[in-house]
BAVEXTOR-235335 format. One record per residue (C-alpha): x, y, z. Coordinates in steps of 0.02 Angstrom, whole numbers. Example, Ala and Ser with C-alpha at 12.3 -4.5 7.8 and 13.67 -1.06 7.14 Angstrom:
// residues 2
+--------+--------+--------+
|      u |      v |      w |
+--------+--------+--------+
|    615 |   -225 |    390 |
|    684 |    -53 |    357 |
+--------+--------+--------+
// end
This chain:
// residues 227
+--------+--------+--------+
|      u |      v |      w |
+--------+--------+--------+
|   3131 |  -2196 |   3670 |
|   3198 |  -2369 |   3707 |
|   3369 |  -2289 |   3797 |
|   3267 |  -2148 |   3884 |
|   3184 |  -2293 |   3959 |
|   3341 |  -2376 |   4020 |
|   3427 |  -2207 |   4069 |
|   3270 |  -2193 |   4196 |
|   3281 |  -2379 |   4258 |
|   3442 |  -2354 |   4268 |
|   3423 |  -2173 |   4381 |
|   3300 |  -2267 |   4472 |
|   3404 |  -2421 |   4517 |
|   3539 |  -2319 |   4575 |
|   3439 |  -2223 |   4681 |
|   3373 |  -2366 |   4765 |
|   3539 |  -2446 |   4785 |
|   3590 |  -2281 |   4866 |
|   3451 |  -2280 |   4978 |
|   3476 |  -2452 |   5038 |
|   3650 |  -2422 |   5062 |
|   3612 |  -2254 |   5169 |
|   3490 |  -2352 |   5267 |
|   3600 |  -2495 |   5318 |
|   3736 |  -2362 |   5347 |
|   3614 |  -2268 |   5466 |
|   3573 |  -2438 |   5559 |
|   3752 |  -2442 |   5578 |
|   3796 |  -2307 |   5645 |
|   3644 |  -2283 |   5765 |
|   3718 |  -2451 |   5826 |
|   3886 |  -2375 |   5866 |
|   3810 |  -2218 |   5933 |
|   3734 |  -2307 |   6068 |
|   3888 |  -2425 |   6105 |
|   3959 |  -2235 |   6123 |
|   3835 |  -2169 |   6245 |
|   3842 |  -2299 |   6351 |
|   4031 |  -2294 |   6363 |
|   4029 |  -2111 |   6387 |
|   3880 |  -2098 |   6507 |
|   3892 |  -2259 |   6618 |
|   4069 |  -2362 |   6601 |
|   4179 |  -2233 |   6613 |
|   4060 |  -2115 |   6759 |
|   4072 |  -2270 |   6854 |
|   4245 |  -2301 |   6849 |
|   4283 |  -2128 |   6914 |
|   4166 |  -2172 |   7057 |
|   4256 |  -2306 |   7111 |
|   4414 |  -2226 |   7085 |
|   4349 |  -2092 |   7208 |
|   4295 |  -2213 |   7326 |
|   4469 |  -2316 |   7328 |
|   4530 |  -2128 |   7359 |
|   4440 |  -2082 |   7522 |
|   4440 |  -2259 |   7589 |
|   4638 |  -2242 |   7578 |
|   4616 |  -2099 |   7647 |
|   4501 |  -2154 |   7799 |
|   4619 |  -2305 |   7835 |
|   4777 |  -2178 |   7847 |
|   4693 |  -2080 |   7981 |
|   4630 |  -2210 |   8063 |
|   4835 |  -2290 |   8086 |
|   4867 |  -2117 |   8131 |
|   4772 |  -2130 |   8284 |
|   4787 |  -2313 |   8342 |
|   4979 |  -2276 |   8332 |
|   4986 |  -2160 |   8452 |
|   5040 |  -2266 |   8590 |
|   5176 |  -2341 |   8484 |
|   5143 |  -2476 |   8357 |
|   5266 |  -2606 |   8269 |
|   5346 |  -2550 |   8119 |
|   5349 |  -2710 |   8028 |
|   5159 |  -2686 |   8025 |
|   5162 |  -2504 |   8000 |
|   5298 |  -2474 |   7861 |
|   5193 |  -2615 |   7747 |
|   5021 |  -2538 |   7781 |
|   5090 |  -2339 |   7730 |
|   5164 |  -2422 |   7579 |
|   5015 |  -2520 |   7520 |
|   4893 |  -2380 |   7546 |
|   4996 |  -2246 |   7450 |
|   5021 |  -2374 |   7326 |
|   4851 |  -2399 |   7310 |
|   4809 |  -2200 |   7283 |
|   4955 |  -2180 |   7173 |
|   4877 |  -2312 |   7061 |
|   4685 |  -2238 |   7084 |
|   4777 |  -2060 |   7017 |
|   4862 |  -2127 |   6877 |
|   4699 |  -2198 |   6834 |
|   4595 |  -2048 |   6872 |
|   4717 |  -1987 |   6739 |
|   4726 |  -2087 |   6604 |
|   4623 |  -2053 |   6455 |
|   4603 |  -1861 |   6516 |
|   4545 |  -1813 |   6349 |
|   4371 |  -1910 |   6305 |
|   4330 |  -1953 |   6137 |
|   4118 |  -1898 |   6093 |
|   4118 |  -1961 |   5907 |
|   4111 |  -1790 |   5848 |
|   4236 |  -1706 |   5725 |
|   4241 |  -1518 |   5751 |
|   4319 |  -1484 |   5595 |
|   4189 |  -1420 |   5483 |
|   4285 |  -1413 |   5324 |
|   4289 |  -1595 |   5310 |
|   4100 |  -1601 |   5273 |
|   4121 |  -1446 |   5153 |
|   4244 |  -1551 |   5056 |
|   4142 |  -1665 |   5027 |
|   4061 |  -1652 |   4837 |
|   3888 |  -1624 |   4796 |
|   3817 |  -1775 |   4713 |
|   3695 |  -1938 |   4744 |
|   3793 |  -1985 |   4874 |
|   3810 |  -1821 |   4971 |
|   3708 |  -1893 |   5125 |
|   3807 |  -2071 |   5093 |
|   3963 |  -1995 |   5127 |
|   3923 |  -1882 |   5268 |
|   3853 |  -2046 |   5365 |
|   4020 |  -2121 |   5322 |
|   4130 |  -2006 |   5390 |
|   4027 |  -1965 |   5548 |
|   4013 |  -2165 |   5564 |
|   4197 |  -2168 |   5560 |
|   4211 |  -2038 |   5698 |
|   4120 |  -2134 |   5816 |
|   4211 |  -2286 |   5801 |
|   4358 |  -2221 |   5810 |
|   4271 |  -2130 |   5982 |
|   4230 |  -2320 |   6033 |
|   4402 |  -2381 |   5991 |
|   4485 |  -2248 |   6107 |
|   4363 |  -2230 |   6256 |
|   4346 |  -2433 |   6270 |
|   4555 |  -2433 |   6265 |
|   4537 |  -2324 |   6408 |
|   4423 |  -2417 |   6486 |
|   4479 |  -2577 |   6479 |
|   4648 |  -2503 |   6524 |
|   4592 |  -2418 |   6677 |
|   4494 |  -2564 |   6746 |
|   4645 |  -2645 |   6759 |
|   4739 |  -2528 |   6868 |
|   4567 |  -2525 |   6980 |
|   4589 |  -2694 |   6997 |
|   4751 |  -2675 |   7047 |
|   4711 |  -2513 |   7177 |
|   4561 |  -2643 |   7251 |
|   4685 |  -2790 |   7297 |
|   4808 |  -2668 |   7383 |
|   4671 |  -2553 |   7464 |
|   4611 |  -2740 |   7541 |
|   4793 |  -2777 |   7599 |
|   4824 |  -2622 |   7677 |
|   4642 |  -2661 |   7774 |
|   4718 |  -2799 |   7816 |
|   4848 |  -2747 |   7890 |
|   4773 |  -2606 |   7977 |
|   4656 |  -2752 |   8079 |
|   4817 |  -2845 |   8117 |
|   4903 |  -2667 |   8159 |
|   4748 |  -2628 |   8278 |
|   4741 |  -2806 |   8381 |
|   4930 |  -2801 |   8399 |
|   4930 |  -2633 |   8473 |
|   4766 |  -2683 |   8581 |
|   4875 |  -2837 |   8649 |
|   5013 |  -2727 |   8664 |
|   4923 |  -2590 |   8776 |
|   4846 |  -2712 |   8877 |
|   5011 |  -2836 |   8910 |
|   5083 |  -2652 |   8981 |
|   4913 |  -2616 |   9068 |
|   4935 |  -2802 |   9157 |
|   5132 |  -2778 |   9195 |
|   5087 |  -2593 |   9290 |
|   4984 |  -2668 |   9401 |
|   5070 |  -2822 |   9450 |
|   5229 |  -2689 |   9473 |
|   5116 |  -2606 |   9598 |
|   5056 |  -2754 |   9686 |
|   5236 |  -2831 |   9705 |
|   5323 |  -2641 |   9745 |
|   5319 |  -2626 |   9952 |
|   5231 |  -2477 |  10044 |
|   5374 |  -2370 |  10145 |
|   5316 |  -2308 |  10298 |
|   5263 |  -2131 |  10317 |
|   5348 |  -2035 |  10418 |
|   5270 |  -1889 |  10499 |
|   5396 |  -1726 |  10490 |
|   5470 |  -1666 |  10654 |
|   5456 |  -1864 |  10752 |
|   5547 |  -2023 |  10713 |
|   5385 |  -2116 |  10713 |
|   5318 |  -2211 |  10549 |
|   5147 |  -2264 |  10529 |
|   5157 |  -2386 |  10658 |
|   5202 |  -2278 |  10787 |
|   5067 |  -2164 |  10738 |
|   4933 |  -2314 |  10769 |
|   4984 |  -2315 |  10967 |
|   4862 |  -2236 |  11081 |
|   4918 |  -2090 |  11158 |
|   4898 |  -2172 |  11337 |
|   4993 |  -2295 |  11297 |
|   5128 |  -2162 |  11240 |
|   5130 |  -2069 |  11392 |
|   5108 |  -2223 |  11519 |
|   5281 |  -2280 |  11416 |
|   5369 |  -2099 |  11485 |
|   5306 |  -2116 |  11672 |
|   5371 |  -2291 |  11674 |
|   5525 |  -2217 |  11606 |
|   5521 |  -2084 |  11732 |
|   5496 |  -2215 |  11895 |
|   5650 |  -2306 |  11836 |
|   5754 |  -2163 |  11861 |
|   5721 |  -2117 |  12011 |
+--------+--------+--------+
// end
């Protein structure tokens, strides 16, 4: 009677030690679970955001030196600004693809559950291995992360250089259009007018001022000198 009694307090003991041990593992691994969703559903949708933002913007500012270049522009502004600008998109790609593959915490492979044996700690061991797939989720989408946050913050600085230069690129073709606007018109102010000469007569635009009595009293005048 006396070891039936143990035996029980024994069963009993064990199955509260299991039970605390599948709690605390379930407190665990609703803890990583969450770490995981908020990886998955706000670090890394954000990231891709501003990836696609540093995209068009690079995209904006190329067009945009596209048409204040059309009058001619310096190249030692120009060559920098193209380079810094595809720079900064090849960088936003290469982070766009890094990490393609994203990590949910979830094993697909069923027959790792099915091998495991059917005892006390059935449930123990299922919340171990699905604990361990979500940490190692964690482990590889906060890699990624951290990873591609650097390369953002290295598409930012270069996306704000090639701004840069596109202001300096814009004033200096400004000064530039209106140094050649100012240079036109003092050509035209110092150039002298030719006279016009009408076709058929030797007289310029002076000659065509005279009055026409004055014309002919210059023939009769002409004509009493002969005689």
């Amino acid at each position: 009677m006396k070891f039936r009694d143990e035996q029980k307090l024994k069963k009993e003991l064990d199955k509260q030690h299991i039970e605390s041990y599948e709690h605390n593992l379930r407190l665990h691994y609703d803890a990583i679970r969450k770490e995981l969703d908020l990886l998955l559903g706000s670090s890394i949708p954000h990231q891709f955001n501003i990836i696609k933002t540093i995209l068009w913007l690079n995209v904006v500012l190329i067009g945009i030196s596209f048409k204040v270049t059309e009058n001619g522009a310096l190249l030692w502004i120009v060559i920098p600004f193209f380079v810094m600008s595809l720079t900064s998109i090849l960088i936003a790609l290469f982070g766009m693809r890094l990490g393609k593959f994203t990590n949910y915490g979830v094993d697909q492979r069923i027959f790792l559950m099915s091998k495991i044996p059917d005892n006390s700690w059935t449930k123990t061991q299922g919340l171990l291995t699905m604990m361990h797939g979500a940490e190692r989720a964690v482990r590889y989408n906060g890699i990624n992360i951290i990873r591609r946050a650097r390369l953002i913050r290295k598409a930012v600085v270069t996306t704000i250089l090639s701004l840069l230069l596109l202001l300096i690129l814009a004033a200096s073709t400004m000064i530039t259009i209106q140094q050649n606007g100012e240079n036109i018109m003092a050509d035209k102010k110092e150039k002298p007018t030719k006279p016009i000469v009408k076709p058929g007569t030797g007289y310029g635009q002076r000659g065509l001022d005279k009055k026409p009595s004055e014309s002919m009293g210059g023939g009769d005048s002409n004509k009493s000198k002969g005689k």
